[in-house]
N, C-alpha and C positions, 0 to 999 in steps of 0.2 A: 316768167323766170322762176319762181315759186313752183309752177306747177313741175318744171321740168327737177329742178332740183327736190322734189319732193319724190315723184316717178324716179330718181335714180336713187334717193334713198329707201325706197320700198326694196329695188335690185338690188342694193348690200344686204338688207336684209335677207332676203330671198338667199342671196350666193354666203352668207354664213351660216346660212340655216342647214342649206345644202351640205356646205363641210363639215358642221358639225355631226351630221348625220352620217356623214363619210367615216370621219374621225369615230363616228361610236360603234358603226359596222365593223369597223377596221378592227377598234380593241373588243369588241366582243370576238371577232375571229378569230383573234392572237388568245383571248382570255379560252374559248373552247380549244383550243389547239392546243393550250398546255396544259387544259385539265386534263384531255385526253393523253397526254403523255403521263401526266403523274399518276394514272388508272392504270397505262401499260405498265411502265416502271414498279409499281405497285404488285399488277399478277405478276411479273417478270419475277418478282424478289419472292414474291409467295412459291413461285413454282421453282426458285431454288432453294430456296427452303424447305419443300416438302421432298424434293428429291435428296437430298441431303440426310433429311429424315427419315429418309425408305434405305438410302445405305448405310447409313448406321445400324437402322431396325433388322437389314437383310443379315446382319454378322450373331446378334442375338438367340441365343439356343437354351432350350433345356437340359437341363442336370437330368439325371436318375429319379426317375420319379416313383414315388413312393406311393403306396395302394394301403392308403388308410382303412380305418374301421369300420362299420355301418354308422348312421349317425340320425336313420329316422326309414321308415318304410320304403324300400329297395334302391337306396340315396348313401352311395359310399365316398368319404373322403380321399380325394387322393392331391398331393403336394409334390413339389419339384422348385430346384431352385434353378434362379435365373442368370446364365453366364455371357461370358463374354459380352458384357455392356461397356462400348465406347464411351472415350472420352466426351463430354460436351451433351449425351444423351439422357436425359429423365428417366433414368431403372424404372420408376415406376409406371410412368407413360407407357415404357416397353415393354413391360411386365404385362399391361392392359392388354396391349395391342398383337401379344404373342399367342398364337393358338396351341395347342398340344393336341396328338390324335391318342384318345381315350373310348378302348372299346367303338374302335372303327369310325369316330367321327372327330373332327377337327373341332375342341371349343376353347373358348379365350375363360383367362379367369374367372372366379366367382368374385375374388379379392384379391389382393396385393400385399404382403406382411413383409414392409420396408424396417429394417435392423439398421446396416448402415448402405453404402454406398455399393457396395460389392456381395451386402448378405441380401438378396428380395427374394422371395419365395412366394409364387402361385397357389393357389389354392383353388380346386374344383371341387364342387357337391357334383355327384354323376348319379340321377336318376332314371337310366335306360340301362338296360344290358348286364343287371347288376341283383340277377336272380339269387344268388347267398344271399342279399341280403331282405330275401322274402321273406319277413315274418307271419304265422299265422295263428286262427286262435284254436282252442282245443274245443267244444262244442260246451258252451255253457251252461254250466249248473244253476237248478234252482233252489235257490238260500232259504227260501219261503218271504213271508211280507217285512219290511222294513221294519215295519213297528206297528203295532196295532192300529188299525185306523188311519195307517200312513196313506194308504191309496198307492204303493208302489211294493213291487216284488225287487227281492235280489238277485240278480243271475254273478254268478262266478265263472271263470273260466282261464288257462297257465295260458302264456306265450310261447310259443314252439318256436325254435330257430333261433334263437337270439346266443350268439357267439361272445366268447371271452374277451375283455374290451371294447363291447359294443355300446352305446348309449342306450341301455335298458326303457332308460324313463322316456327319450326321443319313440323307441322301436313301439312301444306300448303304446305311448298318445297318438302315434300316427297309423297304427293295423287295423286296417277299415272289418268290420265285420257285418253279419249277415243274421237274424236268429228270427223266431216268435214272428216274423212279417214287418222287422222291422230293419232300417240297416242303421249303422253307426262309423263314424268317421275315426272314432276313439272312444274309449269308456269315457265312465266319468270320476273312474279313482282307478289309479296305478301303485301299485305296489309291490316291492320286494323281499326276498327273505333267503335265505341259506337254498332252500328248496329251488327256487325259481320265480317267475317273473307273472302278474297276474292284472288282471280287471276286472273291474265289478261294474256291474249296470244295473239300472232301477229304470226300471220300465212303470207306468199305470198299470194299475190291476183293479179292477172293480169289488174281488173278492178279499182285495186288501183291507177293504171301506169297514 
């Protein structure tokens, strides 16, 4: 009697082990089945959101754009403001994401100059295509040694090209030149005067010594 009533409490055993393991297939199958819905519901909502975002972006236009000054070696500023921005859209976001074609190629801002809600204006540096604002140097003179015993010579030499509101100081530090077997990225003193625009280099010189 014992044995038997013991062999059938082994088979309860057994048959709740069995359900329980039913019952955890079961909620793990319901538990992935509705993660996997709140994944879809989720891209669902992202892909109405980003289409949302492309038709608001699709109405966004530039203004009159403006063909700034030189601002550094053949690197022109140019400005435009940014219209027709919908309701509910980030100007500035749009502002980002809006290209203008400049000298034959389509580029997105360098920056964004948010004012208020209805003033955002673009802002591109354009360094291709943008030959005015080639500055160059005039062949460098020699000033003789720096100072006695300096170990370096002076070369001189004017900025050619540099237009009326241009950034003289930008145009001068950034005019790559060529002299003496040596090349330079920029002097190493910029200076102006009534005259025009200039740099000076100090090179080694042995016969400085």
């Amino acid at each position: 009697m014992q044995h038997d009533a013991h062999l059938e409490w082994l088979r309860g055993v057994e048959r709740a082990k069995r359900d329980w393991e039913w019952d955890r297939i079961q909620w793990r199958m319901e538990y992935d089945a509705h993660l996997k819905w709140l994944k879809e519901a989720e891209r669902t909502k992202r892909d109405w959101e980003l289409e949302e975002e492309k038709q608001r972006q699709a109405r966004l236009t530039w203004g009159p754009v403006s063909r700034g000054h030189c601002i550094r070696y053949e690197t022109r500023h140019y400005s435009a403001q940014l219209r027709n921005v919908p309701e509910g859209l980030d100007p500035v976001k749009g502002c980002r994401m809006l290209g203008l074609e400049i000298n034959g190629k389509l580029v997105k801002p360098n920056e964004c100059d948010y004012q208020d809600v209805r003033n955002v204006w673009g802002n591109w540096n354009i360094n291709y295509e943008e030959a005015t604002c080639r500055t160059w140097w005039k062949p460098p003179q020699d000033k003789g040694c720096t100072a006695e015993g300096s170990g370096y010579r002076k070369f001189e030499a004017s900025l050619e090209n540099v237009h009326r509101g241009d950034s003289w100081e930008k145009m001068c530090e950034t005019t790559p030149v060529q002299f003496h077997e040596h090349s330079f990225d920029s002097p190493h003193v910029c200076y102006g005067t009534l005259f025009g625009v200039y740099g000076i280099w100090n090179i080694p010189d042995n016969e400085c010594r």
